[in-house]
C-alpha positions in Angstrom: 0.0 0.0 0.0 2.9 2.4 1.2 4.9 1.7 -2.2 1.7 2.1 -4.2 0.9 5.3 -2.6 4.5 6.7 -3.0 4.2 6.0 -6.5 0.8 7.9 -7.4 2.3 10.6 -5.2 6.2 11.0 -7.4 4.0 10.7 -10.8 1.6 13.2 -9.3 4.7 15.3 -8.1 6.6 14.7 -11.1 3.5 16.0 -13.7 2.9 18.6 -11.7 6.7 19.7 -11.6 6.7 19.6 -15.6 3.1 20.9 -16.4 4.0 24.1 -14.1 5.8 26.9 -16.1 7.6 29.2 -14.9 6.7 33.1 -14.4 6.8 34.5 -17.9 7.8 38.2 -15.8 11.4 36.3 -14.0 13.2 35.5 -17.0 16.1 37.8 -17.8 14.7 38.2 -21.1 11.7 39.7 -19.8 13.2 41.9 -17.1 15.9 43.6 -20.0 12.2 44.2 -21.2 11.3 46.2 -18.3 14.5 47.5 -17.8 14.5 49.0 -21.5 11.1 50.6 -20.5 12.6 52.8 -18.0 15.4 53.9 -20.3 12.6 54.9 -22.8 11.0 56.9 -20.7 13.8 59.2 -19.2 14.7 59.5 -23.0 11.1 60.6 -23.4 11.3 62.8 -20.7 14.3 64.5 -21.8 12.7 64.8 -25.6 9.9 66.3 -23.9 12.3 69.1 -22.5 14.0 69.7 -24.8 10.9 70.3 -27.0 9.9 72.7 -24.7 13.3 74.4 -25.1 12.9 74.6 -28.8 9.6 75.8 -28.2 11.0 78.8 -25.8 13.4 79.7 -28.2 10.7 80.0 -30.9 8.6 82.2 -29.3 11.6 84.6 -28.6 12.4 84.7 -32.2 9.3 85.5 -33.4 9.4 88.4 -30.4 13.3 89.1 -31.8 11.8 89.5 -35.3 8.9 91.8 -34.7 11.6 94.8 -34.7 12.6 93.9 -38.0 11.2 95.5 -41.3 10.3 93.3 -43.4 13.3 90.9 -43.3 12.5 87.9 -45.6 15.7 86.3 -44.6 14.3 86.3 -40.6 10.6 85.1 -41.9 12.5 82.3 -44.3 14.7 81.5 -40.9 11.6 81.4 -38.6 9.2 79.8 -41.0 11.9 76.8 -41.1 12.0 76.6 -37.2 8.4 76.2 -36.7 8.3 73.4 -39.6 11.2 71.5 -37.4 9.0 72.2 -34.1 6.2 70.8 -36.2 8.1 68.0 -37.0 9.5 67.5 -33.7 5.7 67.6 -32.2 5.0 64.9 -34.4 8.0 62.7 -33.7 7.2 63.2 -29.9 3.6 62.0 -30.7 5.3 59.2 -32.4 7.6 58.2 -29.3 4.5 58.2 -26.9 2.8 55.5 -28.8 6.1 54.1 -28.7 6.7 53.5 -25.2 2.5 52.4 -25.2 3.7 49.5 -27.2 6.1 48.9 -25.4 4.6 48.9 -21.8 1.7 46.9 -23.8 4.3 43.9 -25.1 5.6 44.5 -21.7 2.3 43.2 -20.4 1.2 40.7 -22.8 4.5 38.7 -21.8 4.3 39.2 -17.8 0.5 37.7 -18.3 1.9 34.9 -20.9 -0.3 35.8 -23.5 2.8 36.2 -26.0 5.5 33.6 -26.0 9.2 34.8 -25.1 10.1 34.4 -28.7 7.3 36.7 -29.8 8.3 38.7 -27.3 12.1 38.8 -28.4 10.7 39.5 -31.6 8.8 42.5 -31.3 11.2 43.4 -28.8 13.5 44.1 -31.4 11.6 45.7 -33.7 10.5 48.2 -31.0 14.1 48.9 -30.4 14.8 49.6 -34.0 11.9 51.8 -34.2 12.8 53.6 -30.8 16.5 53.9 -32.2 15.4 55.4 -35.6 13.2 58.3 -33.3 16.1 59.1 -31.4 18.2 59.6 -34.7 15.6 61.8 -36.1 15.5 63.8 -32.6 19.6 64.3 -32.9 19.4 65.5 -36.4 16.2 68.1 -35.7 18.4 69.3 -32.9 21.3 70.0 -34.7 19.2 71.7 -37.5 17.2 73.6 -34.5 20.5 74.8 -33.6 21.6 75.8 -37.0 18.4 77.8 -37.3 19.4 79.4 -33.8 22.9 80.3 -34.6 21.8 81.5 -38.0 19.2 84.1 -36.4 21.5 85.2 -33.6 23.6 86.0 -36.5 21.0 88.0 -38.4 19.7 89.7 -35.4 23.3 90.6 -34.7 23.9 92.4 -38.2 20.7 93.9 -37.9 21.6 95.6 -34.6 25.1 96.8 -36.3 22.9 98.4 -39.4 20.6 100.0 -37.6 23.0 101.6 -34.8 25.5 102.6 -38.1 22.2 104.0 -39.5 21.8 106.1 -36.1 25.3 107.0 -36.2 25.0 108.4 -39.6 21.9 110.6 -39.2 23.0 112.2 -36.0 26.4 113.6 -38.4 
């Protein structure tokens, strides 16, 4: 009876031990997941400022500009900042729907409604996607800065004509 009953109990043990899987949320895979979530959004947080930087600097061009007459070169200058700030909106819109895609792969592998090799997968692509965003963030940057420089210079000239112009009525 004893051996009988110590046999049902080590096949009961033993399909028990093999039909349980383990926690779809504790593998490292999943956890670099998680981990990768958090670095996205920090990264978001620091587009988000730095959109608000650009945005700043936009409005005190336009405020810069409104003592110039009739400068095309300052209207061509500004009208390319605001198409980058309408580009970077987008791309910021673009990044949030991102990291919702991410947070909901995130989930669907914690709950183990995705295998780990979907997960992998669409991990990947994610990353590639997120990478290509923060490429396209660096290079509006640079060109926001470009813009920047550019109008400091023009604003700069501007000052020097007008106060030669001063100078030369007052002789």
């Amino acid at each position: 009876m004893k051996s009988t009953f110590f046999k049902v109990f080590a096949v009961a043990l033993t399909l028990t031990a093999v039909s349980c899987k383990t926690n779809p949320a504790e593998t490292p895979e999943h956890k670099a997941l998680v981990a990768e979530h958090e670095t996205m959004m920090k990264t978001h947080e620091e587009i988000e400022k730095q959109h608000a930087t650009m945005n700043d600097d936009h409005s005190k061009m336009v405020v810069a500009h409104k003592d110039v007459e009739n400068d095309s070169l300052h209207v061509v200058n500004e009208k390319t900042h605001a198409a980058i700030l309408t580009s970077h909106t987008s791309l910021v819109e673009k990044h949030k729907a991102l990291i919702a895609d991410h947070k909901a792969l995130e989930e669907k592998h914690a709950t183990g409604a995705i295998s780990l090799e979907e997960m992998t997968k669409d991990h990947e692509n994610l990353k590639k996607q997120h990478q290509e965003m923060l490429d396209e963030h660096h290079k509006m940057l640079k060109e926001h800065e470009t813009v920047k420089t550019e109008d400091a210079k023009m604003l700069e000239e501007h000052q020097k004509e007008t106060t030669e112009e001063t100078t030369e009525e007052k002789k």
